[in-house]
PyMOL CGO cylinders between C-alpha atoms (Angstrom):
from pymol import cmd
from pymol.cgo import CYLINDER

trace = [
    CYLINDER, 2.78, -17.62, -81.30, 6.30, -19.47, -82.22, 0.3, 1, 1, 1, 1, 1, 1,
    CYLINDER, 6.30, -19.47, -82.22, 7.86, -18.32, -78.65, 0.3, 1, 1, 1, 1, 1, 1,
    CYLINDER, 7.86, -18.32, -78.65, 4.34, -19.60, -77.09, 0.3, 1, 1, 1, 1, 1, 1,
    CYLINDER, 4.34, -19.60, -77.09, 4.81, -23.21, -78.68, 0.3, 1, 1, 1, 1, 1, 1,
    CYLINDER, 4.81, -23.21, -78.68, 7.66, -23.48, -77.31, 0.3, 1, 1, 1, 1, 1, 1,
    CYLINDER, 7.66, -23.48, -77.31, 6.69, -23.35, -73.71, 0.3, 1, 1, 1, 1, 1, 1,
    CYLINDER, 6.69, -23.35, -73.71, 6.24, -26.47, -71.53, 0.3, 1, 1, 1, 1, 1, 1,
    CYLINDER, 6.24, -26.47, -71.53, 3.56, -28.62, -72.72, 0.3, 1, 1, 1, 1, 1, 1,
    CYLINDER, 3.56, -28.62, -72.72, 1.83, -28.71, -69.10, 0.3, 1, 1, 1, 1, 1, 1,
    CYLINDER, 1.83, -28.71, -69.10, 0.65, -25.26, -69.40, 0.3, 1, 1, 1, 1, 1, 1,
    CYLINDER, 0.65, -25.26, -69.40, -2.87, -25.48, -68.90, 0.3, 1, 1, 1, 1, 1, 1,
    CYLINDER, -2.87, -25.48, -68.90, -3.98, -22.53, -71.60, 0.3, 1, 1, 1, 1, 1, 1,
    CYLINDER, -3.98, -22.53, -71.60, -4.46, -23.56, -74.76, 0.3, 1, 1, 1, 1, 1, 1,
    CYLINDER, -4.46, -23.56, -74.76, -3.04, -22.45, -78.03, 0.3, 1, 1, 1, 1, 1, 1,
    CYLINDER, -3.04, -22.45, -78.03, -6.67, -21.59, -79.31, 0.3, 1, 1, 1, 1, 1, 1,
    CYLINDER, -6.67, -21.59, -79.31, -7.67, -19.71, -75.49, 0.3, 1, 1, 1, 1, 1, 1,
    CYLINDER, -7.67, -19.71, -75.49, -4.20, -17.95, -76.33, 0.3, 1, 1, 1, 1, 1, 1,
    CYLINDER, -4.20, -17.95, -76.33, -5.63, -17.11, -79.90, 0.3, 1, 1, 1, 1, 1, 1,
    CYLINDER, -5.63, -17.11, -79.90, -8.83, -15.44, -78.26, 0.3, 1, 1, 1, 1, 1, 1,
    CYLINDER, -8.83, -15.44, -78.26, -6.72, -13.26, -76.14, 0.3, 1, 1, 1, 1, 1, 1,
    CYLINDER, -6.72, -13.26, -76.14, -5.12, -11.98, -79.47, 0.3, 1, 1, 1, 1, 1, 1,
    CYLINDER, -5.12, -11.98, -79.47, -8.86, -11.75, -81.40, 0.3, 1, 1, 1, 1, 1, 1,
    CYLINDER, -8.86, -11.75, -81.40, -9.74, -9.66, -78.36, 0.3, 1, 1, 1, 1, 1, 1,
    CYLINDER, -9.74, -9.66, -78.36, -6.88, -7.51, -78.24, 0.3, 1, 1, 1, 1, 1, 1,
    CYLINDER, -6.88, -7.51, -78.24, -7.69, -6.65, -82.08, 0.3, 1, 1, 1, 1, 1, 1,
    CYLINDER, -7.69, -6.65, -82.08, -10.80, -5.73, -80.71, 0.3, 1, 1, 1, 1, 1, 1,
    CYLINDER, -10.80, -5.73, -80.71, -9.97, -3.63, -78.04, 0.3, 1, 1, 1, 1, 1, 1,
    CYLINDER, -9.97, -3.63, -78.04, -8.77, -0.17, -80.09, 0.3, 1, 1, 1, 1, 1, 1,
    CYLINDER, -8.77, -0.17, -80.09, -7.21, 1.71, -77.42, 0.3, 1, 1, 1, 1, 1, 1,
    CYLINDER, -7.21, 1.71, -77.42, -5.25, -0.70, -76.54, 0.3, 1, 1, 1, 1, 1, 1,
    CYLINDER, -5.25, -0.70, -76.54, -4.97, -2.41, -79.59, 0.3, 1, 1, 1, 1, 1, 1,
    CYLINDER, -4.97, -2.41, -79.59, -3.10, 1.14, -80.30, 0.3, 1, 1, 1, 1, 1, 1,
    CYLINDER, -3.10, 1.14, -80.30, -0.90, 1.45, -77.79, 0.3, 1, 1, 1, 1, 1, 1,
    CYLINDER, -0.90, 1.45, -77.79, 0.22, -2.39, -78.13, 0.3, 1, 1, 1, 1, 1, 1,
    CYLINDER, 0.22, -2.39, -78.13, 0.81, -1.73, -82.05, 0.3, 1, 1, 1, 1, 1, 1,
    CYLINDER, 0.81, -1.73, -82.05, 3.05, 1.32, -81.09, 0.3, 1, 1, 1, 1, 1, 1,
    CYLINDER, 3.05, 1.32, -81.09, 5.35, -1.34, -79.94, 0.3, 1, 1, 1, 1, 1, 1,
    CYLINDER, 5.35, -1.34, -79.94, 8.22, -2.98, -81.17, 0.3, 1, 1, 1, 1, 1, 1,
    CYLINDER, 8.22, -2.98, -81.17, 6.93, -6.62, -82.35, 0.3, 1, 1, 1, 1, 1, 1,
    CYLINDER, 6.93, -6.62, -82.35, 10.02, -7.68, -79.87, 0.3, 1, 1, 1, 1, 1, 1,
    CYLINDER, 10.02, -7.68, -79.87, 8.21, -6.11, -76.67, 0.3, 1, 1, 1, 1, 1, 1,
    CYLINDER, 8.21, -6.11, -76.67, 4.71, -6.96, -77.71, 0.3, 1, 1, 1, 1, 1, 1,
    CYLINDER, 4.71, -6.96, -77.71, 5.72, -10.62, -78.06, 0.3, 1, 1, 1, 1, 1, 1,
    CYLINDER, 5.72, -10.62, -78.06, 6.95, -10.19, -74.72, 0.3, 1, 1, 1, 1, 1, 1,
    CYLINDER, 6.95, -10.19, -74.72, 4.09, -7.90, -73.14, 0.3, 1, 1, 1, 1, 1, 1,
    CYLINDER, 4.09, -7.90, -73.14, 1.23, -10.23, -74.32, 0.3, 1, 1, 1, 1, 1, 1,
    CYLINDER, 1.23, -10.23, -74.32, 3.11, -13.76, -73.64, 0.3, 1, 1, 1, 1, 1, 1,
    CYLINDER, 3.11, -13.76, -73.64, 3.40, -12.00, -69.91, 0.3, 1, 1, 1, 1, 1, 1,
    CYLINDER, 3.40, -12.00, -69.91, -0.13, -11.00, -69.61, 0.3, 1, 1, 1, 1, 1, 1,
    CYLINDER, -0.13, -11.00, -69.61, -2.53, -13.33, -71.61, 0.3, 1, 1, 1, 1, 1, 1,
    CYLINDER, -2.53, -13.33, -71.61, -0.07, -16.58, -71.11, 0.3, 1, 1, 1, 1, 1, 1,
    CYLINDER, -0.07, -16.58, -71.11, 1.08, -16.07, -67.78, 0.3, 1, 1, 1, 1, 1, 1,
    CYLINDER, 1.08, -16.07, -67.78, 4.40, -17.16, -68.33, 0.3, 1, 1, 1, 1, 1, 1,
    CYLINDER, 4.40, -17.16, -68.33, 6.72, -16.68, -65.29, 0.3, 1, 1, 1, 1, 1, 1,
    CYLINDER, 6.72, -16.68, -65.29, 10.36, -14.41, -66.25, 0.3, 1, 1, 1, 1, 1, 1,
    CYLINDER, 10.36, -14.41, -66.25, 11.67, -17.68, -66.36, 0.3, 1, 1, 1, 1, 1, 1,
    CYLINDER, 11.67, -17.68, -66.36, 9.68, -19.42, -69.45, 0.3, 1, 1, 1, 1, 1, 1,
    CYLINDER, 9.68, -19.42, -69.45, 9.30, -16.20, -70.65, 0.3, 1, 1, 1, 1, 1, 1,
    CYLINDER, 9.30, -16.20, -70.65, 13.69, -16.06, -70.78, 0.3, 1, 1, 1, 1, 1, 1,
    CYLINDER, 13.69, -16.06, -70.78, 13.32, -19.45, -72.42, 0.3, 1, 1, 1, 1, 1, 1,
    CYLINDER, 13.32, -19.45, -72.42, 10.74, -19.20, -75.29, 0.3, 1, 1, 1, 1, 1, 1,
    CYLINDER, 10.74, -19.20, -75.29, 12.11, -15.85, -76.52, 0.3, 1, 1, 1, 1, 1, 1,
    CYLINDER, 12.11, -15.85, -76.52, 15.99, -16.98, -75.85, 0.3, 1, 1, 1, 1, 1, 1,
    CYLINDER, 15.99, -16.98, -75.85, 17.02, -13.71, -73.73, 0.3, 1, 1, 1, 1, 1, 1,
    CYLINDER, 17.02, -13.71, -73.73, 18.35, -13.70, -70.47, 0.3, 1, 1, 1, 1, 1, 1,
    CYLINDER, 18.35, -13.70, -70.47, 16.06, -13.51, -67.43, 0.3, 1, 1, 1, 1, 1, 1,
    CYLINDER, 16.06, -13.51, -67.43, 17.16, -9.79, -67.09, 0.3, 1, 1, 1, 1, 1, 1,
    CYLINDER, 17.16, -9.79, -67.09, 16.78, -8.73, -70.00, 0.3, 1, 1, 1, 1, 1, 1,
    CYLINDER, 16.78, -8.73, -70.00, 12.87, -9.92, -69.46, 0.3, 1, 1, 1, 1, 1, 1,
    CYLINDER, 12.87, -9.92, -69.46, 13.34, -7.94, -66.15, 0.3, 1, 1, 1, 1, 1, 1,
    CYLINDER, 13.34, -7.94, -66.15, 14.39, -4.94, -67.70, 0.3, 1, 1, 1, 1, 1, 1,
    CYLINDER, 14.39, -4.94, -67.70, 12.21, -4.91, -70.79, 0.3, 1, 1, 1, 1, 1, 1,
    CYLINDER, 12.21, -4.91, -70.79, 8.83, -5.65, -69.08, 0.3, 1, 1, 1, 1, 1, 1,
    CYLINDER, 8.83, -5.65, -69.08, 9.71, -2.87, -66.93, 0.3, 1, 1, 1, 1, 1, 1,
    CYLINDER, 9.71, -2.87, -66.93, 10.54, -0.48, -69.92, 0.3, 1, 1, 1, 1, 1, 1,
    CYLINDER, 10.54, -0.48, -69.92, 7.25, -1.39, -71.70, 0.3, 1, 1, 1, 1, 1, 1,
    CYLINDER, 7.25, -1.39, -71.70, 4.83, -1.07, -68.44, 0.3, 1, 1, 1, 1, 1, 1,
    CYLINDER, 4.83, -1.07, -68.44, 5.89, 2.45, -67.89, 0.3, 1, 1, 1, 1, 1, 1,
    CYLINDER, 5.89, 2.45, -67.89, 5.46, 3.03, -72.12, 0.3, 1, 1, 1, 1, 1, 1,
    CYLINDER, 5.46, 3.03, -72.12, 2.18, 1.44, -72.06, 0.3, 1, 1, 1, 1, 1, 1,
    CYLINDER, 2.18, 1.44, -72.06, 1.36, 3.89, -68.80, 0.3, 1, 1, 1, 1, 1, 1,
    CYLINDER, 1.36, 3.89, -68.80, 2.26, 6.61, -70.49, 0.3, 1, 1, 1, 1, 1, 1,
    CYLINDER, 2.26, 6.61, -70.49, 0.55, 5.96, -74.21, 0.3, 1, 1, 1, 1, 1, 1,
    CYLINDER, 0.55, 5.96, -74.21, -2.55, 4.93, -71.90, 0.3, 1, 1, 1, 1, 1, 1,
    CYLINDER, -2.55, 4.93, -71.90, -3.01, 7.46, -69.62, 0.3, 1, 1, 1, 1, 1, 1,
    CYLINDER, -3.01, 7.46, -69.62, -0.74, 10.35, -69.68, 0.3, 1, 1, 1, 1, 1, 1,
    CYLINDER, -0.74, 10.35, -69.68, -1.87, 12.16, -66.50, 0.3, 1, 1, 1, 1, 1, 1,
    CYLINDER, -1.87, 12.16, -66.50, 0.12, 8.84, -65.11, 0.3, 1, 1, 1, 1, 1, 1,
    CYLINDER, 0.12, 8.84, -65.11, 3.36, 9.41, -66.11, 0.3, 1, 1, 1, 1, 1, 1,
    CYLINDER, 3.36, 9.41, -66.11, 3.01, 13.19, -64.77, 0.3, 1, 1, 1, 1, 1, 1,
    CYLINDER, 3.01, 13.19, -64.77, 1.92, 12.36, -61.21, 0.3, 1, 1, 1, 1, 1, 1,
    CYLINDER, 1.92, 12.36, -61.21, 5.44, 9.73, -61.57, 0.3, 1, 1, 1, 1, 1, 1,
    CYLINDER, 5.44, 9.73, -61.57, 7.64, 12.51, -63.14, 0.3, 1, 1, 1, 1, 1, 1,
    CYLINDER, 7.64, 12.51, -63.14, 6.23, 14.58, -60.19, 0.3, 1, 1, 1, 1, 1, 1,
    CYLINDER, 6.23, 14.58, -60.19, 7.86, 12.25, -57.64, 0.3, 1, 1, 1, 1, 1, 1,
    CYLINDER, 7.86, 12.25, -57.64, 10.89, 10.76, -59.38, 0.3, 1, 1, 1, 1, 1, 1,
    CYLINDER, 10.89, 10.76, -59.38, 12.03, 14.51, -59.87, 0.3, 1, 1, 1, 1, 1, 1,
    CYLINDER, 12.03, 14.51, -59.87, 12.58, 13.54, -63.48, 0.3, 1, 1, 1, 1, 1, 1,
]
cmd.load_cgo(trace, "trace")
Protein backbone atom coordinates (compact mmCIF):
# COMPACT_ATOMS: atom_id res chain seq x y z
CA UNK A 1 0.00 0.00 0.00
CA UNK A 2 3.04 2.55 0.95
CA UNK A 3 4.86 1.73 -2.59
CA UNK A 4 1.17 2.24 -4.20
CA UNK A 5 0.85 5.87 -2.64
CA UNK A 6 3.60 6.73 -3.97
CA UNK A 7 2.74 6.37 -7.59
CA UNK A 8 1.68 9.32 -9.80
CA UNK A 9 -1.41 10.87 -8.66
CA UNK A 10 -3.08 10.57 -12.31
CA UNK A 11 -3.50 6.95 -11.99
CA UNK A 12 -6.98 6.42 -12.54
CA UNK A 13 -7.49 3.32 -9.84
CA UNK A 14 -8.23 4.24 -6.69
CA UNK A 15 -6.65 3.47 -3.40
CA UNK A 16 -10.04 1.88 -2.15
CA UNK A 17 -10.56 -0.20 -5.97
CA UNK A 18 -6.81 -1.18 -5.07
CA UNK A 19 -8.08 -2.28 -1.52
CA UNK A 20 -10.83 -4.60 -3.18
CA UNK A 21 -8.29 -6.29 -5.25
CA UNK A 22 -6.50 -7.19 -1.89
CA UNK A 23 -10.13 -8.20 -0.01
CA UNK A 24 -10.51 -10.44 -3.04
CA UNK A 25 -7.26 -11.94 -3.11
CA UNK A 26 -7.93 -12.93 0.73
CA UNK A 27 -10.76 -14.49 -0.68
CA UNK A 28 -9.47 -16.38 -3.32
CA UNK A 29 -7.60 -19.50 -1.22
CA UNK A 30 -5.63 -21.02 -3.85
CA UNK A 31 -4.21 -18.26 -4.72
CA UNK A 32 -4.34 -16.51 -1.68
CA UNK A 33 -1.78 -19.59 -0.91
CA UNK A 34 0.48 -19.44 -3.39
CA UNK A 35 0.76 -15.45 -3.07
CA UNK A 36 1.42 -15.94 0.87
CA UNK A 37 4.26 -18.46 -0.04
CA UNK A 38 5.96 -15.38 -1.18
CA UNK A 39 8.40 -13.17 0.07
CA UNK A 40 6.36 -9.88 1.21
CA UNK A 41 9.19 -8.20 -1.24
CA UNK A 42 7.81 -10.14 -4.45
CA UNK A 43 4.19 -10.04 -3.47
CA UNK A 44 4.41 -6.25 -3.13
CA UNK A 45 5.75 -6.43 -6.46
CA UNK A 46 3.46 -9.28 -8.05
CA UNK A 47 0.16 -7.59 -6.94
CA UNK A 48 1.26 -3.75 -7.62
CA UNK A 49 1.97 -5.44 -11.33
CA UNK A 50 -1.26 -7.16 -11.67
CA UNK A 51 -4.13 -5.37 -9.72
CA UNK A 52 -2.40 -1.68 -10.21
CA UNK A 53 -1.12 -1.95 -13.53
CA UNK A 54 1.89 -0.19 -12.94
CA UNK A 55 4.30 -0.18 -15.95
CA UNK A 56 8.33 -1.63 -14.91
CA UNK A 57 8.91 1.84 -14.81
CA UNK A 58 6.55 3.14 -11.77
CA UNK A 59 6.84 -0.08 -10.55
CA UNK A 60 11.17 0.71 -10.35
CA UNK A 61 10.06 3.96 -8.75
CA UNK A 62 7.54 3.18 -5.91
CA UNK A 63 9.58 0.21 -4.63
CA UNK A 64 13.14 2.12 -5.26
CA UNK A 65 14.86 -0.87 -7.33
CA UNK A 66 16.21 -0.62 -10.58
CA UNK A 67 14.07 -1.30 -13.64
CA UNK A 68 15.93 -4.71 -13.94
CA UNK A 69 15.74 -5.81 -11.03
CA UNK A 70 11.67 -5.47 -11.63
CA UNK A 71 12.61 -7.33 -14.91
CA UNK A 72 14.23 -10.04 -13.32
CA UNK A 73 12.07 -10.50 -10.26
CA UNK A 74 8.63 -10.50 -12.03
CA UNK A 75 10.10 -13.04 -14.14
CA UNK A 76 11.38 -15.19 -11.11
CA UNK A 77 7.94 -14.98 -9.39
CA UNK A 78 5.69 -15.83 -12.69
CA UNK A 79 7.48 -19.05 -13.19
CA UNK A 80 7.12 -19.68 -8.96
CA UNK A 81 3.58 -18.81 -9.08
CA UNK A 82 3.34 -21.40 -12.32
CA UNK A 83 4.77 -23.86 -10.60
CA UNK A 84 2.90 -23.56 -6.91
CA UNK A 85 -0.31 -23.23 -9.27
CA UNK A 86 -0.19 -25.80 -11.54
CA UNK A 87 2.64 -28.15 -11.42
CA UNK A 88 1.96 -30.18 -14.60
CA UNK A 89 3.23 -26.53 -15.99
CA UNK A 90 6.50 -26.39 -14.94
CA UNK A 91 6.98 -30.17 -16.25
CA UNK A 92 5.79 -29.61 -19.84
CA UNK A 93 8.67 -26.29 -19.45
CA UNK A 94 11.39 -28.54 -17.82
CA UNK A 95 10.48 -30.87 -20.77
CA UNK A 96 11.63 -28.27 -23.32
CA UNK A 97 14.25 -26.17 -21.55
CA UNK A 98 16.14 -29.59 -21.01
CA UNK A 99 16.42 -28.50 -17.40
Amino acid sequence: MRAYARTPAERESSLVEFESHVEAFHQNGRISQALLGLSAQDRDLILLFAWADLSYEQLSLALEIPVGTVRSRLSRIRELLRDRLDPSAGASVEGRSGR
